[in-house]
Every structure is written in structure tokens, then in C-alpha cells.
C-alpha positions in Angstrom: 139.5 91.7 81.9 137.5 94.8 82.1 137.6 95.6 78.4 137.9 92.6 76.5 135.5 90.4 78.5 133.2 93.1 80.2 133.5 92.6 83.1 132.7 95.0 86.1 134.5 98.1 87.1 134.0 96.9 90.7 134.8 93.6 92.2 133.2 91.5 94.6 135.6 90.3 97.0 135.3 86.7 98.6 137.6 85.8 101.8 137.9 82.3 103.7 139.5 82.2 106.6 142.7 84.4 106.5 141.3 85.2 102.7 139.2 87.6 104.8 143.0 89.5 106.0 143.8 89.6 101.9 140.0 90.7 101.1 139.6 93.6 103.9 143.4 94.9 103.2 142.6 94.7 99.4 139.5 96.4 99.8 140.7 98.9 102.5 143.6 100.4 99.5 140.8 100.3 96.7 137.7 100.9 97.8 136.5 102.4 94.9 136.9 99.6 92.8 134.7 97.3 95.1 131.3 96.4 94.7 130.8 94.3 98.2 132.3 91.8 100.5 131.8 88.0 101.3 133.8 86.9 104.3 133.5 83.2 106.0 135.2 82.9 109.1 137.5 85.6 108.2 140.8 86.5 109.8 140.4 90.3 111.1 143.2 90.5 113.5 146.5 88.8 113.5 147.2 89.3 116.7 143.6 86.5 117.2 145.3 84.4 114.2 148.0 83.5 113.9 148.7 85.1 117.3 152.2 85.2 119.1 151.0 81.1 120.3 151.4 79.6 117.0 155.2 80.2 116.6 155.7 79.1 113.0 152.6 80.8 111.3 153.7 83.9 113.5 157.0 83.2 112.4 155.7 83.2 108.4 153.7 86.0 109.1 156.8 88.4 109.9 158.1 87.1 106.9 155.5 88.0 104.5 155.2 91.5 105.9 158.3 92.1 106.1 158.7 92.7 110.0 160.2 92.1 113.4 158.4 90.9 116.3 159.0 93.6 117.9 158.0 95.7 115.6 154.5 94.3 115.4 153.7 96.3 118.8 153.0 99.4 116.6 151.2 97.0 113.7 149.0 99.0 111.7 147.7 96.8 109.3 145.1 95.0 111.0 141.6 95.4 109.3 139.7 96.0 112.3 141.7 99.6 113.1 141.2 100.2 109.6 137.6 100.3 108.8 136.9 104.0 108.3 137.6 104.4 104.3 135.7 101.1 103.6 132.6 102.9 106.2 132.9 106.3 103.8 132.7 104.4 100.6 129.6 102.5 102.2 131.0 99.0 100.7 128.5 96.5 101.7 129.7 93.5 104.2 128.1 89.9 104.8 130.0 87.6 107.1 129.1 84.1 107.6 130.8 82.6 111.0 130.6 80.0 113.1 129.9 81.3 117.2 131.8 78.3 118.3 135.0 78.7 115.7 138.5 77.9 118.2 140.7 78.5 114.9 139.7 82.4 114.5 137.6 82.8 117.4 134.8 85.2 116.1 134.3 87.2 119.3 138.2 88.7 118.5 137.5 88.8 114.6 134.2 89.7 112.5 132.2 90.3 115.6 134.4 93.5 116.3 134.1 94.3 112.6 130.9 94.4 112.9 130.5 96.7 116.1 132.8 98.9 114.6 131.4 98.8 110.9 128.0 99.9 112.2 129.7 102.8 114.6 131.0 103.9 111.5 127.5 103.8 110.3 128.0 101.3 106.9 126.3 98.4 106.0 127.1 94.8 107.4 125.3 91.6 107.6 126.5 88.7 109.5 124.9 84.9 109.8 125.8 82.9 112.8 125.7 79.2 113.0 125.3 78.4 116.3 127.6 75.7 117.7 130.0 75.5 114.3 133.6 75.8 114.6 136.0 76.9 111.8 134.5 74.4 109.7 132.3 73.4 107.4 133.1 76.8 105.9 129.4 79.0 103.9 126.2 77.3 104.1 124.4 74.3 103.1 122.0 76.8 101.0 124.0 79.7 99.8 121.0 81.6 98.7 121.5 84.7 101.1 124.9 85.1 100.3 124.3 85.0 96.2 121.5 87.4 96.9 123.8 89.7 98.5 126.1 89.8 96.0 123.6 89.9 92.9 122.0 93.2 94.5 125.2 95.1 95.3 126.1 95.0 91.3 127.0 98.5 89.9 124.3 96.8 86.8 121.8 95.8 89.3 121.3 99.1 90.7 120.6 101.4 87.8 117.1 99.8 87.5 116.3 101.0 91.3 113.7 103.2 92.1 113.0 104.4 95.7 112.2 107.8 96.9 114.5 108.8 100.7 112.2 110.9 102.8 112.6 111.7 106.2 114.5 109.2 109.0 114.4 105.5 109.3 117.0 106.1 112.4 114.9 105.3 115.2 114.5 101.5 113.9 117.8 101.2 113.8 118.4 102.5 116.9 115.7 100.4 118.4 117.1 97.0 117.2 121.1 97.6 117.5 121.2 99.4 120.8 118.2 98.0 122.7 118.4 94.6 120.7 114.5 94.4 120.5 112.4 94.8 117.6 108.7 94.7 116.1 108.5 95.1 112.6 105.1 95.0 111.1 103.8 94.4 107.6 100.4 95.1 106.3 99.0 94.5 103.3 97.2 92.3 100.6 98.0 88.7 99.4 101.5 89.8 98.1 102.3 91.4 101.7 100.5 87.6 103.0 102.1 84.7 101.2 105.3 83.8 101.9 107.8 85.9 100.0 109.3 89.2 100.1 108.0 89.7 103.6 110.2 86.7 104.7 113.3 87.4 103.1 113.4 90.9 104.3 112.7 89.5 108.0 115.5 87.1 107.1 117.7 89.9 106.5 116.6 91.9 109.3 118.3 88.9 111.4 121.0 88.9 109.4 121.6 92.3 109.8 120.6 92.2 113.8 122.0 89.0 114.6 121.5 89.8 118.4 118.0 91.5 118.4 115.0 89.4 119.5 112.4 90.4 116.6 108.7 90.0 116.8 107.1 90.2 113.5 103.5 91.2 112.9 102.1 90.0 109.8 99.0 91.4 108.8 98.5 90.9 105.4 94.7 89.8 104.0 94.7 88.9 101.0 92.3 91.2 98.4 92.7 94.2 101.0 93.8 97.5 100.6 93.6 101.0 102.2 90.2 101.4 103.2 89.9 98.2 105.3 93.7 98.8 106.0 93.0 101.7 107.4 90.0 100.2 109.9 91.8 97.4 111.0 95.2 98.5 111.5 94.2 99.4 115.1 93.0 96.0 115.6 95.5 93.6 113.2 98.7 95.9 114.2 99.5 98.3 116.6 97.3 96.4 119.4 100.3 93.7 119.2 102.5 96.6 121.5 104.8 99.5 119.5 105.8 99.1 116.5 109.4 100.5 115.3 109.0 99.6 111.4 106.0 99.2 109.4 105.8 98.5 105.7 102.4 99.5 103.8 101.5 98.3 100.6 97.9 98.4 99.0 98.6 99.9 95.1 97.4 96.6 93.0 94.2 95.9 95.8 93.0 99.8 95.6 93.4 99.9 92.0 91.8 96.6 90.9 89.1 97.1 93.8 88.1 99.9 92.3 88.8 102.4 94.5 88.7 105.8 93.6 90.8 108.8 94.2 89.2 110.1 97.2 89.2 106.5 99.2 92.8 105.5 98.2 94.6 109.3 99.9 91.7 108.8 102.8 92.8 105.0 103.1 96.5 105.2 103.1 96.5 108.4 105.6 94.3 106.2 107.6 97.3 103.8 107.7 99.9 106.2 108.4 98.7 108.7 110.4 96.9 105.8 112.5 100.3 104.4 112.9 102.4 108.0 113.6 99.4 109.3 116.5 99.5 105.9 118.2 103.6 106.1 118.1 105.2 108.9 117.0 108.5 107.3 116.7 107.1 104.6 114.3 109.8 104.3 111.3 107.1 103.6 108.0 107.9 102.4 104.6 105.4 102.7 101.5 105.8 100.1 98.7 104.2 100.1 95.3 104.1 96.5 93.9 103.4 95.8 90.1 100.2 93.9 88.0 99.1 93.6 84.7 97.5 96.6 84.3 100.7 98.9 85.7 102.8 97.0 83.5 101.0 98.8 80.2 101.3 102.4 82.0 104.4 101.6 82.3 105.4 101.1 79.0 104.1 104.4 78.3 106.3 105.6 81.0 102.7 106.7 82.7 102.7 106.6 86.3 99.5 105.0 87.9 97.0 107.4 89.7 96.9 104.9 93.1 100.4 104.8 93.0 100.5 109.3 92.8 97.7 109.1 95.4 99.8 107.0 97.7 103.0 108.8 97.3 100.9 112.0 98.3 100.4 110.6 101.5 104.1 109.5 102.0 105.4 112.6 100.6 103.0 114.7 103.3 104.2 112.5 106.1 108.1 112.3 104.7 108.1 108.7 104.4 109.9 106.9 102.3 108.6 104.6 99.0 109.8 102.1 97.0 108.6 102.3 93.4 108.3 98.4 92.4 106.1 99.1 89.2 108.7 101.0 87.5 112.0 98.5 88.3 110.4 95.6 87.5 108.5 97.0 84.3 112.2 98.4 83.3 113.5 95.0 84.0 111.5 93.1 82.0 111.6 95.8 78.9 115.3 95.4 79.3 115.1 91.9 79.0 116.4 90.4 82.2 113.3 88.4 82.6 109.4 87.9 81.2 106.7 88.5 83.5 106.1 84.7 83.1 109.4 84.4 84.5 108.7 87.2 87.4 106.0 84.9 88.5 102.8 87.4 88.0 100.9 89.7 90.0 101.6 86.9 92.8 105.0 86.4 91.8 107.3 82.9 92.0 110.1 83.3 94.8 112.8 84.8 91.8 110.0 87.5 91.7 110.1 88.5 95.4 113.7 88.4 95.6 113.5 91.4 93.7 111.0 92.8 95.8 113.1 92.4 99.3 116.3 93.6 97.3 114.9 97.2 96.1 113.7 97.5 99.8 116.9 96.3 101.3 119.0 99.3 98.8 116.4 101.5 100.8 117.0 100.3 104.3 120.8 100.2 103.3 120.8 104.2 101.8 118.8 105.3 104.9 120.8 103.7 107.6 123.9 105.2 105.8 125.3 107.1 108.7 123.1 105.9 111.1 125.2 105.0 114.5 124.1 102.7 117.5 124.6 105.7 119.8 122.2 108.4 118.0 119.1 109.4 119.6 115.1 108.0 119.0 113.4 110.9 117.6 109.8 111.2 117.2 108.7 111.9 114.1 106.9 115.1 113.1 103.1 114.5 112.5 101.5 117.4 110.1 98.5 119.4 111.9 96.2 118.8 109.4 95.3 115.6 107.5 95.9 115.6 103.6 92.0 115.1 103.7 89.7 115.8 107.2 87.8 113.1 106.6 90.9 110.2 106.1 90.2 107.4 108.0 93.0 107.8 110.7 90.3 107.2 113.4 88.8 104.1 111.8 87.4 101.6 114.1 85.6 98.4 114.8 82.3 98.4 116.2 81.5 95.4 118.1 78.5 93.2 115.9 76.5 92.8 119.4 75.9 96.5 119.2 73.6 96.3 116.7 69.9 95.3 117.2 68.7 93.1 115.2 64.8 93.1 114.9 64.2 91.2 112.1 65.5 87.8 110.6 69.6 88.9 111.5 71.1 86.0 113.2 74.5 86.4 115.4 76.6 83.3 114.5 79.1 82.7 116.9 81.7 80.7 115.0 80.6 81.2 111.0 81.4 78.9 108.0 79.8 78.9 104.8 77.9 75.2 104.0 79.3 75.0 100.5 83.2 74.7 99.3 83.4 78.5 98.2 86.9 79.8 98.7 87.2 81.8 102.4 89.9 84.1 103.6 91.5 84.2 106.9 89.9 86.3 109.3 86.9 85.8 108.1 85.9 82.0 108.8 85.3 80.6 112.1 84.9 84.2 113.5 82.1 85.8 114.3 79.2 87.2 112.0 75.8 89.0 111.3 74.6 86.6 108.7 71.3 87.6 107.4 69.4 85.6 104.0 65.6 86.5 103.5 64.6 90.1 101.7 63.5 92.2 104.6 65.7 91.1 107.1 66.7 94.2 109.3 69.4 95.7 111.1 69.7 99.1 113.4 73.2 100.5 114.5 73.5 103.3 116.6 77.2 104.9 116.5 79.2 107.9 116.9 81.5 109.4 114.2 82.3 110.9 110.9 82.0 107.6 108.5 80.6 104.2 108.8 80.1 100.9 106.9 80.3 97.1 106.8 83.5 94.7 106.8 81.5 92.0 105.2 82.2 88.7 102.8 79.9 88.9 99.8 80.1 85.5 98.7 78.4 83.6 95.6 74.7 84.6 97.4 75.9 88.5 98.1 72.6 90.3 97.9 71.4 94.3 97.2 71.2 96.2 100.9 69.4 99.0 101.3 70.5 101.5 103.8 69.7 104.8 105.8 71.2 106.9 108.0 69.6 109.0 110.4 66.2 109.1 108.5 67.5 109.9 105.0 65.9 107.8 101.9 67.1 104.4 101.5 69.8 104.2 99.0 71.1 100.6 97.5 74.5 98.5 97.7 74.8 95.9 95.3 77.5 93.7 97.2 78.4 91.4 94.5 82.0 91.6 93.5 83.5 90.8 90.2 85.4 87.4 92.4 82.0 86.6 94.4 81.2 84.1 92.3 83.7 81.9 94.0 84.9 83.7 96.9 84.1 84.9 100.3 86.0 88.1 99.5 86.4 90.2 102.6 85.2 93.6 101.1 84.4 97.0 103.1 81.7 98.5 101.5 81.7 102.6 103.0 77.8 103.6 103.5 78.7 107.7 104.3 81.8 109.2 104.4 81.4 113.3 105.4 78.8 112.8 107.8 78.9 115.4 110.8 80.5 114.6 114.1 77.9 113.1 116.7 75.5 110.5 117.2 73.9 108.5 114.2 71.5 105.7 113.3 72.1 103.1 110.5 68.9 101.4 109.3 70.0 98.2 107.3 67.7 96.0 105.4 68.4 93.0 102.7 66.7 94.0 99.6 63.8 92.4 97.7 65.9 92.7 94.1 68.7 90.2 93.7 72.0 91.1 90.9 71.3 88.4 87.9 74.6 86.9 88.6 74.0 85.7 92.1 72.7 82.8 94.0 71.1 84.5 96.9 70.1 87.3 98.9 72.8 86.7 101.6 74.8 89.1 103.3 77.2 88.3 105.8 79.1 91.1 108.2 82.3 90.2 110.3 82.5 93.8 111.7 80.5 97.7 111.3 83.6 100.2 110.6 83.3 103.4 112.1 85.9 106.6 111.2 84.9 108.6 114.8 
């Protein structure tokens, strides 16, 4: 089969009911020739089915092996006492059971696979349908349990690309052993729409079937870093500790135009924010894929965001999954068209690559990892990759600001026209001013500041000083204001000296050709302390 059709060095095992006694035994002599496991209410121990009680089965059963029932006191071939070379190999697991199943009760079968799969620290998924007995056997969508198998290919993993650093252990430890979790993800609009951040909290279930999650989602779309950085405080960690984070921000700092300096201060705002306000915080940095990575990539050149990020992650030993290069290796390899992957947004076959190189990840690092290990805090690095990241970025509350000329607080703010808006930033809050001259003063204390604000289709030129210095100009109309409210944080100093500080803010008499106004619009001041 192997060499006239192709086919697979390694085999992925299904088991049904006692299938799952053939599958594990099978597996258990040959685990080298076995790519994963499917098992549906699988028989793990004969002495649960057929059991002593079911005299003919029992009867067949001494047959087959060849045994007396006497004998079967010193049985050695049931699969659950003989896990350990299937745990070594690190063959991948997905059970699907019913809770309620009287045939091959899953409390005596799978359930003590699983506790002692994960002692054994390998990898094992199971999905409980509550209230279903031995039958209907697999699922009414068997999406989870094709994308298991299709990711645990020997072909599907030569295309992966993720970098192990440091320990995800405490994570695990958190959401086995104490059965709670919160798992936040903050990003842009590919972190925010419904994709690979719900299939990866899908299979967080899966592979947690007991732990209560909480998940904070906290991606805004056309974000990255720099407001990352500002609001994580505020969007994240005030939801309580968090025990896994995933970052992304690569497309958002690179098509905002971000340079070098804003994209290492950014993303160490992120993480170090996250690691001094828990210590024990498991992170994970991804690097998605757009248009313009996919021609770097072809030239096997590695884009500058995505080196700028990964200095961050390598000075804080946190893990990264590279997403640019799979997917641009995928697509030159023809497995699919980026038609086909769905885009810089991509369809849900695009995402379901996305959850499966992060899922190889969480698999390799939790290799080993045991329920009874300890939480370890993670070491943070004395000093910053650069002093002036934004790891104490903050809000500054609008009312702090007095406004002595034509700035209006608007307590609940929506634009009158049908411009697009993001969440967050509609029906909050805002400074709103619309006239040249309008003025603004800010008093505040810390190293950086600027403005969280939406330049829509009327974004005007600001002009701006700080502590007595010349005005300087902000144009704040984007390349997307035209028809969006696109939240956007424009930094007005960056090094400034630690201490007390005046902002004078004014709307500008000059207007950029292309818009419709002299508007400006702020839904918070940002303030690095």
C-alpha cells in the first residue's frame, strides 16, 4: 500500500466501541508507525466490557485471547495499564464519548485514559456529549475530529513553523489541576472575527473537558502594538489573571506604518505589561500573513515587523508561531491559492490552518508537561529591550483635560453620517472638537503621551505642544478615513523626561485636500508613565 499507492508511513487509527481495544493494542506494539488516534466510545478495559457479568461475550473473550478465567487475574493486556510507550512516542489522542454511555461506561474506560495519558504528559483530546449513551456513535458535524486527523499527518507537519522558547507549563497546570482558566487574545480584526480564536478555544475545551474557561477577547480591528500596548491594561488583564495570552499585531504594524522603533516599544508594551502584572502569565506571539508578506516571502525574505516582534519574544523566551512562512510555503506548494486561503481576513479553511500550527505548538510544549508539576513564575529581564517601551502605557481619563475653547465632552458619541465605526469606539465617550482653533490643555505625568482617537472622513491637522515647545502638526487623516472611523493612536512625544507635563492641543486652520472637515474626535489621552 505504501509503495504502489503512496500512502503514509504512519496510520491513523479509528476505534468504535471495542475497535478502540483493537486500535490502542495495535497502536501500543507499533507506535512508530502511527500517526494519531480516533476513538468513539472505545473499550479501554475488559474487565468494564465485557466484564465477568456478560457471560457469553466474557466467555468469547477468553477464547480469542487464548485464556482461562482464572488466568485473567494477572491480565496484562488491557490498554489503560499500558499507556507509557504510546505517552513516549507522543501519539496524539481524540476521544469522542458519550457521559451517560451504560454499554462501556466512560468513567471505567477513556476517562482513565485520559487521566493517565496526561500524567504521562502526551497529548489527548476528549469531546463529551452530555446525556448520550453508547449511541449515536461521532458527531452530527465531524469537523473537529477531521481536523485532528488532517494536522497530525507526517505531510502536514513539514510546512510548520514555530519557534519553542521558555515554558507554557503553568497553563497547563492552571487548567488540569485547578480546572479554571482565562485565556486571553488580543489583537487586530483577524484576532476579532470569528475564526482561529474560536477553534483554538474549542480545542482548549476539548482538551480540558472539565475546566470552567473564561475567555477574554480583545481584538480591535485595524490595531496593533502601540494602542495594544495602552489598552491592554484596560481591555485585558483588568478582567482578573490571566494564565495564557496570545499576541498578534504583524499585518496592523506593518500596514499602519509603524516603524521599527514603535513596533519593539509596542510589543514589549504587550508583554512585559502582561509578565509585571502576573509573572506566571504563559504568552504566545503569532505572526499572521498579508499581501505584502506573501512577496517577501517568495524571496524567502523575512519581514522586518515580524524580526522586530520576535526580538521581543526571543528577549522574554516566549514562544512564536511563524504563519507567514507556512502559509506562503503552502500555497507555493500548491495545496491551495490565496483566493482559496480566504485573504488577509481569511475564509474559515484559512483559520483552520491558523489554530492548527498553534495547536502543534501548544501540543510540543505541553510534551511532558504533568498535572502534578509546579506553577513557576516566569523570569522577567531587568531591563527593557528599549527604556522607553510602552510597558506602563495608560489611559488618561478625557475629564482631565480642560477644555477652554470650542472642545465638547460627548457623553455617548456617534457620528451623524453612515461612515463605517469600530467597536469601542461608538456610543462611548469622546472629546469631539470641529472649528480651527478649538483648544485643548492636558496636564500629565510620564515618559510619552498621545491621543486614542477616530479620524474619520472630516479628520483634521492638530497642532500640538508640550511643555512650551513650538507647535508641531499631525495630519490625522489615514489612508481608510475616507470611509472609516479608524481607531488610530497617534504618539505626540515619546522620550520625554520623567515628571510632570503640559499638552497644548489645538485644531488647525489648514485642512489635508482629501478631507471633509476639520474634525477630530478622541476616545482616550495615552500616557506611557
Amino acid at each position: 500500500m505504501r509503495d504502489y499507492y503512496g500512502l503514509s508511513p504512519e496510520v491513523t487509527l479509528e476505534g468504535f466501541s471495542r475497535g478502540g481495544l483493537y486500535a490502542l493494542n495495535w497502536a501500543i506494539k507499533n507506535p512508530d508507525k502511527v500517526a494519531c488516534i480516533y476513538l468513539d466510545a472505545p473499550v479501554c478495559d475488559v474487565f468494564s466490557w465485557p466484564g465477568r457479568k456478560n457471560a457469553q461475550l466474557w466467555s468469547d473473550l477468553l477464547k480469542e485471547w487464548n485464556l482461562t478465567d482464572g488466568a485473567m487475574d494477572a491480565f496484562a493486556g488491557n490498554p489503560v495499564d499500558n499507556l507509557a510507550p504510546l505517552a513516549e512516542a507522543g501519539i496524539p489522542v481524540l476521544a469522542v464519548c458519550g457521559d451517560a454511555d451504560k454499554v462501556v461506561p466512560f468513567r471505567k474506560n477513556m476517562d482513565v485514559v485520559r487521566s493517565r495519558y496526561l500524567a504521562l504528559g502526551a497529548p489527548v483530546d476528549v469531546i463529551i456529549k452530555p446525556g448520550v449513551d453508547h449511541h449515536p456513535h461521532s458527531l452530527e458535524n465531524p469537523e473537529s475530529v477531521v481536523d485532528f486527523i488532517l494536522r497530525n499527518q507526517p505531510a502536514y507537519r513539514k510546512h510548520l513553523h514555530y519557534t519553542v522558547r521558555g515554558s507554557l507549563q503553568n497553563s497547563f497546570v492552571r487548567f488540569e489541576k485547578e480546572r479554571k482558566g482565562r485565556v486571553a487574545f488580543l489583537g487586530g480584526s483577524i484576532t476579532e472575527m470569528n475564526g482561529w480564536k474560536n477553534l483554538i478555544e474549542k480545542q482548549l475545551r476539548q482538551r480540558f473537558p472539565y475546566t470552567e474557561f473564561e475567555f477574554v477577547e480583545a481584538g480591535i480591528g485595524s490595531t496593533g502594538t502601540t494602542p495594544g500596548a495602552f489598552r491592554i491594561r484596560h481591555d485585558v488583564l483588568s478582567k482578573g489573571k490571566i494564565d495564557l495570552l496570545f499576541v498578534e499585531a504583524a499585518v496592523n504594524d506593518h500596514t499602519n506604518g509603524f516603524g521599527p522603533k514603535e513596533q519593539v516599544r509596542g510589543m514589549e508594551g504587550e508583554v512585559r505589561r502582561a509578565l509585571l502584572d502576573n509573572p506566571e502569565t504563559d504568552i504566545v506571539m503569532l505572526h499572521f500573513i498579508y499581501d505584502p508578506f506573501i512577496r517577501m516571502a517568495a524571496k524567502r525574505q523575512q519581514p522586518d515587523v515580524v524580526l522586530n516582534h520576535e526580538r521581543v519574544a526571543n528577549h522574554y523566551l516566549i514562544p512564536s508561531v511563524d504563519l507567514v512562512r507556512e502559509i506562503s510555503e503552502r500555497m507555493l506548494d500548491g495545496e491551495f491559492t490565496w483566493e482559496q486561503f480566504g485573504g488577509t481576513h481569511p475564509l474559515p479553511f484559512g483559520h483552520a490552518f491558523y489554530a492548527a500550527a498553534i495547536r502543534h505548538l501548544l501540543d510540543s510544549m505541553w510534551r511532558g508537561v504533568t498535572p502534578d508539576m509546579p506553577v513557576v513564575a516566569h523570569e522577567i529581564p531587568e531591563q527593557p529591550l528599549d527604556e522607553y517601551s510602552y510597558y506602563k502605557g495608560d489611559f488618561i481619563d478625557l475629564k482631565e483635560a480642560r477644555l477652554d475653547k470650542g472642545w465638547k465632552y460627548v457623553a455617548s458619541w456617534r457620528p451623524d453620517n453612515g461612515y463605517e465605526t469600530r467597536k469601542g469606539f461608538v456610543d462611548v465617550p469622546m472629546l469631539e472638537a470641529t472649528r480651527p482653533g478649538d483648544k485643548l490643555t492636558l496636564r500629565f505625568e510620564g515618559k510619552a503621551v498621545g491621543i486614542f482617537c477616530t479620524p474619520g472622513p472630516a479628520a483634521g491637522i492638530l497642532e500640538y505642544s508640550i511643555d512650551g515647545a513650538p507647535f508641531e502638526k499631525l495630519d490625522t487623516f489615514t489612508e481608510w478615513s475616507r470611509s472609516l472611523y479608524i481607531p488610530w493612536v497617534y504618539m505626540l512625544a515619546t522620550e520625554l523626561q520623567e515628571g510632570s507635563h503640559k499638552l497644548v492641543l489645538r485644531v488647525s486652520k489648514e485642512k489635508n485636500p482629501a478631507s471633509l472637515g476639520t474634525e477630530c474626535q478622541i476616545r482616550r489621552f495615552v500616557v506611557n508613565r
